[in-house]
C-alpha positions in Angstrom: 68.7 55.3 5.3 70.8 57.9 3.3 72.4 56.6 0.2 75.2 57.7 -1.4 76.1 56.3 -5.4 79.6 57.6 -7.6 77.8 59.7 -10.3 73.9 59.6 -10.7 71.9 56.0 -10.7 72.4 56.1 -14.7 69.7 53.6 -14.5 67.3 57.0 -14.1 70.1 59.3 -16.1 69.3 57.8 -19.5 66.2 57.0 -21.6 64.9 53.6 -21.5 61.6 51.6 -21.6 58.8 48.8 -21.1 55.5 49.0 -20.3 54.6 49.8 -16.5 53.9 46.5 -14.4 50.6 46.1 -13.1 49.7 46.4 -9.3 50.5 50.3 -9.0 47.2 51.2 -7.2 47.6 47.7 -5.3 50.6 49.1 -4.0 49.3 52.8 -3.4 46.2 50.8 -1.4 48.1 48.5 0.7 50.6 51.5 1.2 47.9 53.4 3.1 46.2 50.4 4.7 49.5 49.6 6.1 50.3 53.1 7.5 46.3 52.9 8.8 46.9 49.6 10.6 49.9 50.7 12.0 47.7 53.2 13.7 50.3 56.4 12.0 49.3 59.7 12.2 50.7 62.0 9.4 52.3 65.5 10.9 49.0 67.6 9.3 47.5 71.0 8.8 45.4 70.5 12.1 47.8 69.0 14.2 50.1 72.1 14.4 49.1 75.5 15.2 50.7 77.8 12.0 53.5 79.5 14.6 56.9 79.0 15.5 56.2 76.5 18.4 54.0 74.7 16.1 56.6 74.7 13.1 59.1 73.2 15.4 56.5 70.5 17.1 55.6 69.4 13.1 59.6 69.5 12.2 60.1 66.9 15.5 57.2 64.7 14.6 58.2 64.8 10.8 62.2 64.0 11.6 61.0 60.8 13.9 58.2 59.7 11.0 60.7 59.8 8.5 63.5 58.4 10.8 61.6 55.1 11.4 60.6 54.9 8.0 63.4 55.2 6.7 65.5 52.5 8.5 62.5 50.1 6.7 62.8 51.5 3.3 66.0 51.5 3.3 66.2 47.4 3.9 64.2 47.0 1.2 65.8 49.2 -1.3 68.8 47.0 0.3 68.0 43.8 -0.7 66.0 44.8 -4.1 69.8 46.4 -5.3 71.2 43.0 -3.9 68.5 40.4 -5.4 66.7 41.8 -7.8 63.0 39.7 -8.2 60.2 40.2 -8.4 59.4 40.3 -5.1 61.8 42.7 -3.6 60.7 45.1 -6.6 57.5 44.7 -5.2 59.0 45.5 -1.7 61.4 48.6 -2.9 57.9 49.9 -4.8 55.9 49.6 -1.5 58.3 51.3 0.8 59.2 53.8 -1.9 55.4 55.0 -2.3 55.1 55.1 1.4 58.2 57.5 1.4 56.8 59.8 -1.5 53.2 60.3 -0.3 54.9 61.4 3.0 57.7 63.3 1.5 55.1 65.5 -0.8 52.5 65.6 2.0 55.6 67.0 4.2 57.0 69.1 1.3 53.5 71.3 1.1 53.2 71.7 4.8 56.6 72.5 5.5 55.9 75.4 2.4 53.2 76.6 4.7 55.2 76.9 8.0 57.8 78.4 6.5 56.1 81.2 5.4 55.5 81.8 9.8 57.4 84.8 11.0 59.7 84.6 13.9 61.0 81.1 12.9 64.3 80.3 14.5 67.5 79.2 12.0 67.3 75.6 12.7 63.6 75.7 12.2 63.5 77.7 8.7 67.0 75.7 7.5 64.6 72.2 8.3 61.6 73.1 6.8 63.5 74.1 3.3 65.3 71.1 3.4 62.1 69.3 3.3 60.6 71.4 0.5 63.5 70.1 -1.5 64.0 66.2 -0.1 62.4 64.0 -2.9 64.3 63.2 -5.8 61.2 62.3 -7.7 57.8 63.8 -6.5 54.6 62.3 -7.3 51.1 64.6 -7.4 48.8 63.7 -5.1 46.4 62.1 -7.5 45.3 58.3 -6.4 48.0 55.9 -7.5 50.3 58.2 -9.0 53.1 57.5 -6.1 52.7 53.8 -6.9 52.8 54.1 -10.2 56.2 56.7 -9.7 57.7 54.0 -7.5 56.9 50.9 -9.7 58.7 52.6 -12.5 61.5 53.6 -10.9 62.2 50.7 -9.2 61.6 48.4 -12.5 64.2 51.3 -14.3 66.9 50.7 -11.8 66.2 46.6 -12.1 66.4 46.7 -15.5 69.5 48.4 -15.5 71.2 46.1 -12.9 70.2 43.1 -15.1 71.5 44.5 -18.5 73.9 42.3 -20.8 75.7 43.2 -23.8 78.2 40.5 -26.1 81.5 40.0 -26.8 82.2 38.2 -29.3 79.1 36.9 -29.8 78.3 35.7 -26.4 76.6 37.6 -23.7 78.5 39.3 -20.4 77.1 41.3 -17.9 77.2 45.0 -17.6 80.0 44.8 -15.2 81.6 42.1 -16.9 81.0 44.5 -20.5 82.7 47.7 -18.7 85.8 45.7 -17.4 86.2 44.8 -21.0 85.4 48.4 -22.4 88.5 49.5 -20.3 90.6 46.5 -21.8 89.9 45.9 -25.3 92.1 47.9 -27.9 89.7 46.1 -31.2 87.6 48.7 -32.3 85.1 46.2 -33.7 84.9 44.5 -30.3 84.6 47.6 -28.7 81.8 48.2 -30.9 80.1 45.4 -30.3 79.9 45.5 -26.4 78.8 49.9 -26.2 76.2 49.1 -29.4 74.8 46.0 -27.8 75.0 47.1 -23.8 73.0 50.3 -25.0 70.7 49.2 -27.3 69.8 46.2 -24.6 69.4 48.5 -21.8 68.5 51.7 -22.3 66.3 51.0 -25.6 63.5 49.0 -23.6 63.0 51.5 -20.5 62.3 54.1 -23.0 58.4 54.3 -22.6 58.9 54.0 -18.9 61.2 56.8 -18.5 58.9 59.0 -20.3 56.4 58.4 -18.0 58.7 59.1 -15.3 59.1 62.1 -16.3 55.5 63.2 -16.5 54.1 61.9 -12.9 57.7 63.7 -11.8 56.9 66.9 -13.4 53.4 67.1 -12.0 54.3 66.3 -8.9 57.2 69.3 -8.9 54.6 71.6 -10.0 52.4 70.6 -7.4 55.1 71.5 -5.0 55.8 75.3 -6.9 58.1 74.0 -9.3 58.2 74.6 -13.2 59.3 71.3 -13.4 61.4 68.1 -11.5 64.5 70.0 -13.1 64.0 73.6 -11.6 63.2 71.4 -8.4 66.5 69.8 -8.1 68.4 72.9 -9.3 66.3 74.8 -6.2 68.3 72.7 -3.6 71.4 74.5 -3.7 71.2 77.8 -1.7 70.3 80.0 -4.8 67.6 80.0 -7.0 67.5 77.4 -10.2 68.2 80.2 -12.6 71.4 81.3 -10.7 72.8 77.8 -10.7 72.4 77.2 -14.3 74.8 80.5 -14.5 77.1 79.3 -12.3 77.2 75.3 -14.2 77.9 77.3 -17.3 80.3 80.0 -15.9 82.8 77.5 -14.2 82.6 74.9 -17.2 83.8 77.9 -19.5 86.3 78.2 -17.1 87.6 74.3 -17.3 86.5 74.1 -21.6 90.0 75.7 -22.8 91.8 72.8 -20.8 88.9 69.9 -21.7 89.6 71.3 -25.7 93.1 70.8 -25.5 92.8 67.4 -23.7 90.2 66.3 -26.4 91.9 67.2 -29.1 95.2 65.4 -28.0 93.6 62.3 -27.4 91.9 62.0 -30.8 95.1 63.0 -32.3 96.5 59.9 -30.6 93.5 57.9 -31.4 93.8 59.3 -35.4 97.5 57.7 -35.2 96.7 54.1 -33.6 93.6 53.1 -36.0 93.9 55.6 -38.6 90.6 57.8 -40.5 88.6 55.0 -41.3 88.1 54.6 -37.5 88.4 58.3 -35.5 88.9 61.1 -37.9 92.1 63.4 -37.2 89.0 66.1 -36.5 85.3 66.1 -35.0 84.0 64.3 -32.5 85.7 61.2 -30.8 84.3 57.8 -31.2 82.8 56.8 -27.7 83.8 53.3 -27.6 87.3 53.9 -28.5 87.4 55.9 -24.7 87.7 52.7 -22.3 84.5 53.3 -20.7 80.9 51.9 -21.0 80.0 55.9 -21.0 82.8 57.8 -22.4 83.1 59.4 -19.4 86.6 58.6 -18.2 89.0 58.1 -20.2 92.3 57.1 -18.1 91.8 53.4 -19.0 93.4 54.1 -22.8 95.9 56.1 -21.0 98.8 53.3 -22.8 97.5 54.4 -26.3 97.7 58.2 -25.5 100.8 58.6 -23.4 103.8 60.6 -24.7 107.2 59.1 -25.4 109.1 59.5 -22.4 107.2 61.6 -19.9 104.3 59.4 -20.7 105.8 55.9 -19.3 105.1 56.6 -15.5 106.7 53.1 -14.9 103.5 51.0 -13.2 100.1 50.3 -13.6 97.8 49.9 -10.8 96.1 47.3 -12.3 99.3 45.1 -12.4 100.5 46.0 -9.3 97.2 44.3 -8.0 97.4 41.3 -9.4 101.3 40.9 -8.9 100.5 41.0 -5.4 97.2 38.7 -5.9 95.5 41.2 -4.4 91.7 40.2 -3.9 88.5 42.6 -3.7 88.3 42.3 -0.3 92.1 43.0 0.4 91.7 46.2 -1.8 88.5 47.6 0.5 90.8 46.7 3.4 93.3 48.8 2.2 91.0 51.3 1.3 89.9 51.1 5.2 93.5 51.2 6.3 93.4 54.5 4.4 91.1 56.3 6.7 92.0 54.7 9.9 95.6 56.1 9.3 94.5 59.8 9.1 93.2 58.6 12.8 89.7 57.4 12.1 88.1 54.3 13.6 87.9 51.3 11.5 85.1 50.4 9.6 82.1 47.8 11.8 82.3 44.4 12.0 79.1 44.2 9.7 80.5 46.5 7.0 82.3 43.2 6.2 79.3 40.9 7.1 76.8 42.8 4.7 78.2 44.8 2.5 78.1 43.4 -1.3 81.8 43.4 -2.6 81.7 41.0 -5.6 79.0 40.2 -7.4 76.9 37.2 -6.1 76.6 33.7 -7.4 73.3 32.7 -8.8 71.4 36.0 -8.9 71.2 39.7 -10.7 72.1 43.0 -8.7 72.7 46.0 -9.7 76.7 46.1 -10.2 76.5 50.3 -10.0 78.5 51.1 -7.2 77.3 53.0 -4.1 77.5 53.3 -0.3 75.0 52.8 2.1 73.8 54.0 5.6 71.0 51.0 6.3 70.5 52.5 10.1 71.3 56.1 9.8 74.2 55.3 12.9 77.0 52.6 11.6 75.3 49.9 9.5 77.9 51.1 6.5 77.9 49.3 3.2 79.3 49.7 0.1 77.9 47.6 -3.3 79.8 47.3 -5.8 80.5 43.8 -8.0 84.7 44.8 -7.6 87.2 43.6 -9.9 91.0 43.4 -9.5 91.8 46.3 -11.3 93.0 50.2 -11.0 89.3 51.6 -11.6 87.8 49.7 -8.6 90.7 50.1 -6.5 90.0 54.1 -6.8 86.2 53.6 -6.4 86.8 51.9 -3.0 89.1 54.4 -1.5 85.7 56.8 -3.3 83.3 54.6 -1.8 84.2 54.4 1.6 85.4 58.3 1.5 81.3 58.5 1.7 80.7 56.0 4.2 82.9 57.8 6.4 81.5 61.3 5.6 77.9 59.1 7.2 79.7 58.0 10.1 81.2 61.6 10.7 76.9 63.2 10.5 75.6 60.7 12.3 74.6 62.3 15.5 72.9 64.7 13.4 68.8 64.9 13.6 67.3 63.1 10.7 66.9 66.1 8.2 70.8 66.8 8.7 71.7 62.9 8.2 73.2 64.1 5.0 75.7 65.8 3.1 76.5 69.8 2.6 74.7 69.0 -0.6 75.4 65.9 -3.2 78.2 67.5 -4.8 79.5 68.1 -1.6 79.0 64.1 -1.1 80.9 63.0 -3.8 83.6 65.6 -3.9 84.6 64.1 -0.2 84.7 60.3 -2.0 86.4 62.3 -5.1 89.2 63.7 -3.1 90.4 61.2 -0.9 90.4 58.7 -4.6 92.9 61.5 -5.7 95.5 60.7 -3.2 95.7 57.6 -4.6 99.3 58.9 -5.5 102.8 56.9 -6.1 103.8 57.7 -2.4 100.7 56.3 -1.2 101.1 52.8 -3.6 104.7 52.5 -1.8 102.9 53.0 2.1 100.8 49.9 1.0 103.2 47.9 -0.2 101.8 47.6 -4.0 104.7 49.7 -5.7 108.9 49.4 -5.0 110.0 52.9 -3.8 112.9 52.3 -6.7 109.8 52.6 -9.3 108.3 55.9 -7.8 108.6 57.7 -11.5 110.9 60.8 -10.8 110.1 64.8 -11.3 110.5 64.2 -15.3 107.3 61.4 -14.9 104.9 64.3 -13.9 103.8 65.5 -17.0 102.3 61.6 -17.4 100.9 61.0 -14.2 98.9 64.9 -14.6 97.9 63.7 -18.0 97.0 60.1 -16.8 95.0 62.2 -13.9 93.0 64.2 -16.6 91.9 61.6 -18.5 90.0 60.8 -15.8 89.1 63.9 -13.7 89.6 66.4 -16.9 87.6 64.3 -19.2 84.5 63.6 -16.6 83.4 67.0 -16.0 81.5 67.5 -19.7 80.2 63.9 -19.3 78.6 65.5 -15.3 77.3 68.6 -16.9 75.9 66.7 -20.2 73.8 64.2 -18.1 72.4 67.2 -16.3 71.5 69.0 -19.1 69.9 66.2 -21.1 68.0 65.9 -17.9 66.6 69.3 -17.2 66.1 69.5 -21.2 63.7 66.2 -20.9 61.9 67.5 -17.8 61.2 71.2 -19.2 60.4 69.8 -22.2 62.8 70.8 -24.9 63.8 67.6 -25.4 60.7 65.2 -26.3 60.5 61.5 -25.8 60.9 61.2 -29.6 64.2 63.0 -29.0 66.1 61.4 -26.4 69.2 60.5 -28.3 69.0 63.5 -30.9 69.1 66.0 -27.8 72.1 63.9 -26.1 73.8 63.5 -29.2 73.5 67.5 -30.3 74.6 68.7 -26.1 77.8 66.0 -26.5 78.8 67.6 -29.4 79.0 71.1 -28.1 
């Protein structure tokens, strides 16, 4: 199963705590009984003679290990994101532990046949693809996978059941993030970031600490300084040389990001006045139209310039004018594709997937796009709402279930993308021609209201808010992340370090 999600699981992206759930080494035991009683033999250093033959017979038996395995996991990580108990924690844990022991067991052997001379291209390009799989190692001390996998697992549960108020009265998260983009009440507004934050990310604080350190030993097991030099190593260039390039193309995009900034709060300054958002300094999060500040194209009405700025429609409306329903907008998201001559989407994309949010039980609302089989069982989650935001993750969404579709014939180690920002750049630019020519092809907007040449300046600026204003909010999470995995940024610092990189 190969996952795709639109921005990182920010369940694991922010601090957050609770104390660790008991049964970790239960699951690490019943982990390895199961994979003993299932008769499995691990691809190991005696199995496989240190030459290029033998690197090639341990990449075959590692590729149909992993293959089967993760059809399995990926069920269970299924229906933990779908139904979150306790039980299918306990599930997502168990098959998660299983997949880490192997994948740092893999990781250190494929280090030692990679150092064999005479390895063919495919061979070599394998084996460093499986130095680098895990997003999360564990060290090879007893329990320590379990206990990696127990947290994560209760981090991203946590997350999916997080509530915040309105008003006094509790909402869910996705319920809280419709209303972020809605409300224009700065006390409301208020109300729902202070309470969804402090109600979610406040109790997985301990937890995520702990992440941290079983993910940092279990990098430097593998030759890492630490779980952030190992995820900046998976880009064809060492981690030092993509830091460079992160900061050398956002000094590139910062002149236009300044200017953008700066005309919004000047807007925001005018609508509620100093007492609110200060005509200089930083912006007031909440006052952006997102749970996360980090689009901002929702508060597009209370930024956009006289004339120029009324682009005649909002998605949104158009929606509901129509009585649009979440399904109809993922089938026109599907029609999307199938007219640039793809094939339509299975008949158990609609059977399985998760496109609202279920009576009666919690899930995690974040939305993402699956691969259960690694062939065609395609799914998206997401708990959709009738509006312009989820109509543009849809046609996002199902830009990466078709990017699956289009590798899978590939062997196992391949099943993915170019790299993730590859991954999300294919959902990102397909959710770009979401354009006024495109809402007239679907029948949402009259060809008479297509806004005319002098409109441009709006729909660019209504564009930026969101595409503009996102890529600080990208390079902020990642450097909050490597800061707390190398250290520079301690536990008792979490929200002094994020606070001090968003205000650079």
């Amino acid at each position: 199963m190969k996952l795709a999600a639109s921005v990182s699981l920010l369940a694991l992206a922010l601090a957050g705590c609770a104390t660790v759930a008991d049964g970790g080494d239960a699951a690490s035991a019943t982990a390895a009984q199961a994979q003993a009683d299932a008769g499995q033999t691990a691809a190991g250093e005696s199995e496989y003679p240190l030459t290029p033959q033998g690197a090639q017979q341990f990449i075959a038996a590692v590729e149909k290990d992993l293959f089967d395995l993760s059809v399995i996991g990926g069920r269970a990580a299924w229906v933990n994101a779908t139904y979150i108990t306790d039980d299918t924690d306990a599930l997502a844990a168990y098959f998660g532990t299983i997949g880490t022991e192997k994948g740092v067991r893999y990781a250190k052997e494929a280090a030692r046949y990679a150092q064999v001379q005479g390895l063919d291209p495919d061979t070599a390009r394998k084996l460093n693809i499986l130095r680098g799989a895990l997003v999360l190692a564990a060290p090879t001390t007893p329990g320590a996978a379990a206990e990696l996998n127990t947290i994560t697992t209760k981090l991203q549960s946590t997350y999916g059941k997080g509530r915040a108020t309105l008003g006094g009265k509790e909402i869910t998260g996705d319920d809280a993030e419709e209303a972020m983009g809605t409300l224009r009440d700065p006390r409301r507004t208020q109300e729902v970031w202070t309470s969804w934050h402090n109600n979610v990310g406040r109790p997985m604080r301990a937890d995520y600490a702990r992440m941290v350190e079983i993910a940092n030993a279990g990098a430097k097991e593998l030759g890492y300084d630490d779980a952030g030099a190992m995820w900046r190593s998976n880009y064809d260039m060492s981690p030092q040389e993509f830091s460079a390039m992160y900061d050398r193309l956002w000094a590139e995009v910062k002149p236009l990001y300044d200017q953008l900034h700066c005309y919004t709060r000047t807007k925001l300054n005018a609508k509620y006045g100093d007492a609110i958002q200060p005509a200089s300094g930083p912006i007031r999060a909440d006052l952006l139209g997102n749970m996360w500040a980090q689009e901002w194209g929702n508060i597009y009405d209370v930024v956009a310039p006289k004339g120029a700025g009324d682009v005649g429609y909002d998605v949104t409306e158009l929606l509901k004018a129509k009585k649009k329903t979440p399904t109809d907008m993922v089938r026109i998201g599907e029609g999307f594709y199938t007219s640039l001559g793809l094939q339509p989407l299975p008949a158990s994309f609609w059977q399985r997937s998760q496109i609202v949010r279920p009576e009666g039980r919690e899930v995690v609302c974040h939305a993402s796009a699956w691969d259960l089989d690694n062939k065609d069982d395609l799914r998206i989650k997401m708990c959709t709402k009738v509006n312009g935001d989820d109509f543009v993750t849809i046609h996002h969404e199902l830009g990466h279930n078709y990017y699956q579709r289009a590798y899978n014939r590939q062997p196992y180690l391949y099943l993915n993308g170019a790299n993730d920002g590859f991954h999300e750049a294919i959902g990102d630019f397909i959710a770009l021609s979401v354009t006024p020519e495109y809402l007239v092809q679907i029948g949402l907007l009259d060809r008479a209201k297509v806004p005319d040449a002098s409109k441009d300046t709006g729909l660019l600026l209504r564009q930026a808010m969101d595409k503009v204003a996102f890529l600080p909010f990208g390079l902020l999470v990642d450097k909050w992340r490597w800061g707390v995995f190398d250290g520079s940024i301690a536990p008792t610092q979490y929200n002094a370090g994020w606070n001090q990189l968003r205000q650079q």
